[in-house]
C-alpha distance (Angstrom), angle and dihedral (degrees) to the residues before:
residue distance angle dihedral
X1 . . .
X2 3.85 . .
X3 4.05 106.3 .
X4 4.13 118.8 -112.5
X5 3.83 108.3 -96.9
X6 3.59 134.3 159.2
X7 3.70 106.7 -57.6
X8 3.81 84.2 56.0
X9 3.72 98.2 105.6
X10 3.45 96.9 47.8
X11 4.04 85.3 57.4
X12 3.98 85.8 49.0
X13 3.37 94.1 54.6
X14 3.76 108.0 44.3
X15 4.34 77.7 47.2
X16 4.13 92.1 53.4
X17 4.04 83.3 46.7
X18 3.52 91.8 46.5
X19 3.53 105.8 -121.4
X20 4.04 145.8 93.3
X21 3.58 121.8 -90.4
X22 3.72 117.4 -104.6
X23 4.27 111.0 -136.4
X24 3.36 112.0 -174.8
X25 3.89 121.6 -164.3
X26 4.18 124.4 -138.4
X27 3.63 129.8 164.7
X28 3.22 116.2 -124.9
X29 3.95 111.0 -126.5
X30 3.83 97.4 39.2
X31 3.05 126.5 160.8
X32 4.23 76.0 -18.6
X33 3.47 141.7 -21.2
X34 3.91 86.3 -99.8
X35 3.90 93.2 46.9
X36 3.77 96.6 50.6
X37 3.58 87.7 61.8
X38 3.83 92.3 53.2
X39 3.11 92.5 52.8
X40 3.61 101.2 52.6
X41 3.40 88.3 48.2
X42 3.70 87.1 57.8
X43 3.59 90.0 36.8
X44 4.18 90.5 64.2
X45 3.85 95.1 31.5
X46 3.29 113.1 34.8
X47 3.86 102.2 155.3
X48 3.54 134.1 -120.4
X49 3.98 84.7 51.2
X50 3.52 145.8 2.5
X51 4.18 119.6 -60.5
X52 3.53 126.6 -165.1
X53 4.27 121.5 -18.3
X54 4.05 83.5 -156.8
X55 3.67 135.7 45.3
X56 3.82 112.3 -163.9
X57 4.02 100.6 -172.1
X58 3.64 119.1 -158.4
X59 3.55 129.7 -137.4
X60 3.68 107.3 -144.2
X61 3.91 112.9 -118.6
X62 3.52 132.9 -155.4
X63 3.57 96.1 -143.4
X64 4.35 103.2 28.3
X65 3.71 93.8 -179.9
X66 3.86 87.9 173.0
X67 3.77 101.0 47.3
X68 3.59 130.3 85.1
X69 3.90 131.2 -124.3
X70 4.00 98.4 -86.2
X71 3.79 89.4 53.5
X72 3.65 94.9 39.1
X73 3.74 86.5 59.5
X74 3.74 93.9 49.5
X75 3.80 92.9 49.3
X76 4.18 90.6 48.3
X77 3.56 91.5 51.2
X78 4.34 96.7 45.6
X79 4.24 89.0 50.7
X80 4.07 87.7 43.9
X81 3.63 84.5 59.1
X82 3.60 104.5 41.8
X83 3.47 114.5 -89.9
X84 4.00 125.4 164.3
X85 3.24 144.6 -150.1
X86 4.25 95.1 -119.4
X87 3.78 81.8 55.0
X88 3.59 90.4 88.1
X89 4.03 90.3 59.8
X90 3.76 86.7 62.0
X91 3.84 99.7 43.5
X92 3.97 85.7 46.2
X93 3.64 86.8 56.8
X94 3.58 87.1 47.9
X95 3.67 96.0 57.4
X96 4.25 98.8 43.5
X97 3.78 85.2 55.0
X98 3.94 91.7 53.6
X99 3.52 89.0 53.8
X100 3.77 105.1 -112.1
X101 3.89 126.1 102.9
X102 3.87 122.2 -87.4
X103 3.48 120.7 -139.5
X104 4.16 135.6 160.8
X105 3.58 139.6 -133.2
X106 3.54 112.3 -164.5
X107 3.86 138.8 154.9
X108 3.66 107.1 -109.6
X109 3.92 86.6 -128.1
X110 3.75 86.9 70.6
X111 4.10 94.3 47.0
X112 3.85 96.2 39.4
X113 4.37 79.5 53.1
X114 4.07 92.8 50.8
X115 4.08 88.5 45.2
X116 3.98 116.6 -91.9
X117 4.18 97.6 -118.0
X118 4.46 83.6 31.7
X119 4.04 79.0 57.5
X120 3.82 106.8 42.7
X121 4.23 85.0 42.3
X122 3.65 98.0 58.6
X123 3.90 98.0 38.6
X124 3.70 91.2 52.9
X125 4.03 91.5 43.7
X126 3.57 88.6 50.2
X127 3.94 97.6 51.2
X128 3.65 99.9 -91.3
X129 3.60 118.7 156.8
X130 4.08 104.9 -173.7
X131 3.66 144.6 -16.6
X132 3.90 120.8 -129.9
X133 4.07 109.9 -146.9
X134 3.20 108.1 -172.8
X135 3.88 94.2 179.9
X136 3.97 104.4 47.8
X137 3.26 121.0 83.8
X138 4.31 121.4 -148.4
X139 3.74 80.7 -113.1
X140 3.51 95.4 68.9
X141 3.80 100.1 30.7
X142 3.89 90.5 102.4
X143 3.97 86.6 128.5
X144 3.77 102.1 33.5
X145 4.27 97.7 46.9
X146 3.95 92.1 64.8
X147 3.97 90.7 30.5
X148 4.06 91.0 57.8
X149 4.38 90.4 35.9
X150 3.99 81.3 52.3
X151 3.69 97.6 55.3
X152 3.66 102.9 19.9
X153 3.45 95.7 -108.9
X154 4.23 115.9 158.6
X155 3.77 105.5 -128.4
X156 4.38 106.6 -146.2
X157 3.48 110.5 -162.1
X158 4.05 124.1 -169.0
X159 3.91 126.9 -123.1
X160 4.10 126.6 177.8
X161 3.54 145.4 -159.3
X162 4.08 82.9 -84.8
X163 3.27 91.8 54.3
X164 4.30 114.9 119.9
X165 3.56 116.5 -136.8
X166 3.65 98.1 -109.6
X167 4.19 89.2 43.7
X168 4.23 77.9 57.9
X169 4.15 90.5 46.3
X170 3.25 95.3 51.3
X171 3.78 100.4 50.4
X172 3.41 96.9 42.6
X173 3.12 89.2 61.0
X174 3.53 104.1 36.6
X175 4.37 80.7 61.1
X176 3.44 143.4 92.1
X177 3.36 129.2 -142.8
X178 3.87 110.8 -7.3
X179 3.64 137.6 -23.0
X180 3.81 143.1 -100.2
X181 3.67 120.6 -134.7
X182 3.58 113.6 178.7
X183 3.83 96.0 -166.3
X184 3.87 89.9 -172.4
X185 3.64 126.0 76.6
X186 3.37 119.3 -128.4
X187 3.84 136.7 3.6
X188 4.26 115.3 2.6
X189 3.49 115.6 -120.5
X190 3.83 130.3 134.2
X191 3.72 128.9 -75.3
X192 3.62 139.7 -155.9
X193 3.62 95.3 -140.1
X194 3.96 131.5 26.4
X195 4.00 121.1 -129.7
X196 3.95 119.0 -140.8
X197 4.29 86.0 -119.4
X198 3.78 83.0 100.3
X199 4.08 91.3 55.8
X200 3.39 91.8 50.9
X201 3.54 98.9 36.8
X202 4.26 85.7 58.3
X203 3.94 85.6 44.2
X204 3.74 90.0 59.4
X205 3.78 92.7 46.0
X206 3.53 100.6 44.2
X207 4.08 90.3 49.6
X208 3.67 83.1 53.1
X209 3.50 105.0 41.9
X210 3.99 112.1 4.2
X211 3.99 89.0 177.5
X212 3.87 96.7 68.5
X213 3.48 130.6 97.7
X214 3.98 109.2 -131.1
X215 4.16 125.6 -157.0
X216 3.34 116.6 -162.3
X217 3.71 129.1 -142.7
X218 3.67 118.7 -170.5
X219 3.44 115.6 135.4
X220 3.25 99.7 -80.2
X221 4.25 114.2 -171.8
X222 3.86 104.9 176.0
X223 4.11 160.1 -3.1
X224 3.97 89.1 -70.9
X225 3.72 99.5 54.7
X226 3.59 96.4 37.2
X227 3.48 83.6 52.0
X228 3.92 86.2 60.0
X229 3.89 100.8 44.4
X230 3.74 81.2 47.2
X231 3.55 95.0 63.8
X232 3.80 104.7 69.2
X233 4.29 96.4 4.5
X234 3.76 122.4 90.4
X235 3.36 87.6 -135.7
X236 3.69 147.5 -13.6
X237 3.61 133.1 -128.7
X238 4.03 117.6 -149.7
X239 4.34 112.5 -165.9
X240 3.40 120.7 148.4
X241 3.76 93.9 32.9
X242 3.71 91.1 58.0
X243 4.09 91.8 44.2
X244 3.87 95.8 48.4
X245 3.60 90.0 66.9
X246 3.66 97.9 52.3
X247 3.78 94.9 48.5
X248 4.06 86.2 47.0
X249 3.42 86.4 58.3
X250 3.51 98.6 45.5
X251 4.28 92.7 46.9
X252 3.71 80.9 56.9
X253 3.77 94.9 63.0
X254 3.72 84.7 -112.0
X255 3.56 111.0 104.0
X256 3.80 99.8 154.0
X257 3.91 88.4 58.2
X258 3.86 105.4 115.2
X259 3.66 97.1 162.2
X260 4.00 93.8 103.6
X261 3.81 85.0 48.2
X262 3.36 97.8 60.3
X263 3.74 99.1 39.3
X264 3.83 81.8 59.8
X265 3.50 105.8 45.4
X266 4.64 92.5 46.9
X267 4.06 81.3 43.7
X268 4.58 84.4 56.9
X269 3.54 94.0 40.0
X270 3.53 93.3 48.9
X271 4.20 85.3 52.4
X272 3.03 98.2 50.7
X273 3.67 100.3 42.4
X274 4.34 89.2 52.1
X275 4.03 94.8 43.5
X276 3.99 89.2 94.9
């Protein structure tokens, strides 16, 4: 089973409610440094209702093998302008004092760069919670295991549909905190309609390790489909969606505009809080 961490309560919660977690993933950067925050903000609290429980801030990558076009775009645009890798520290701040839970997904290139113990330090100083790696393996987390221990950072590790059942043992238990099952192959980016991989995908892990907490990421595009993730996922993890409207915005020479934000995130957290 993946160990209890930091993001644990927010799992607890959402379970005591009786519903999934909602994650929702910004870069940090976009459309600015100074805009990414806002829109976190927004993100967490977007009014008339509750937003997102978890932020999952990106670091923007110049070579995002994972991510799909929309995010890709987002992530070209943030390093044209100047963003930094210590920019996370203040949109993480940003987050905690909204209320929700910060956590990052970064290419390890970009943490083993900043200094693996430098990385894990500031993050947890700054109110991080965990740090999503979606290309390091437990195999090769020699550095990063007694980096994250050190600093009480939870360590969330990916598996997929192509994942063997002892490749999903030994991550979930290699974790902290909760897991990330990407139940589509290839590239995220959002969908109009949702497969059952991510059902079965859960199924396997749960069979394997019933103690784990398991995100889903599936392209996920609205209320209705979160809604269905939500039913059997411990949580469920909205990207693309969430960037689209930002880079809408910012095509329309209004950048600032948050308004198609917002309606997004209160149209997720209503999903996800009506799936059971």
């Amino acid at each position: 089973m993946t160990a209890p961490g930091n993001c644990t309560p927010v799992f607890d919660r959402a379970a005591a409610e009786g519903r999934s977690v909602f994650i929702g993933y910004l870069p940090v950067g976009y459309p600015s440094v100074p805009g990414s925050l806002d829109a976190m903000r927004a993100l967490v609290s977007p009014g008339d209702g509750p937003g997102a429980d978890i932020v999952e801030i990106g670091i923007p990558y110049s070579d995002p093998m994972m991510d799909g076009v929309t995010i890709q775009r987002a992530a070209t645009r943030a390093l044209e302008r100047g963003v930094r890798v210590r920019d996370v520290l203040a949109a993480t701040e940003a987050v905690a004092a909204a209320g929700a839970t910060p956590c990052v997904m970064s290419y390890w290139n970009l943490i083993e760069q900043y200094g693996c113990d430098a990385f894990a330090r500031d993050f947890a100083n700054a109110g991080g919670a965990g740090v999503i790696t979606p290309d390091l393996t437990p195999d090769e987390a020699d550095e990063w295991t007694p980096a994250t221990d050190e600093h009480g950072v939870d360590r969330i590790y990916l598996v997929a549909p192509s994942s063997t059942d002892d490749r999903i043992a030994l991550t979930a238990g290699a974790g902290r905190g909760w897991l990330y099952a990407t139940a589509v192959m290839g590239v995220t980016g959002a969908r109009e309609t949702t497969s059952d991989a991510g059902r079965v995908l859960t199924e396997r892990i749960r069979r394997i390790s019933p103690e784990t907490r398991i995100g889903i990421g599936i392209g996920v595009s609205d209320g209705a489909q979160a809604a269905e993730i939500g039913a059997y996922a411990d949580a469920v993890i909205v990207g693309s969606a969430l960037v689209r409207t930002l880079i809408e915005a910012d095509d329309a020479g209004h950048p600032e505009d948050l308004a198609a934000l917002r309606a997004l995130s209160l149209d997720l957290a209503r999903g996800v809080r009506a799936a059971r």
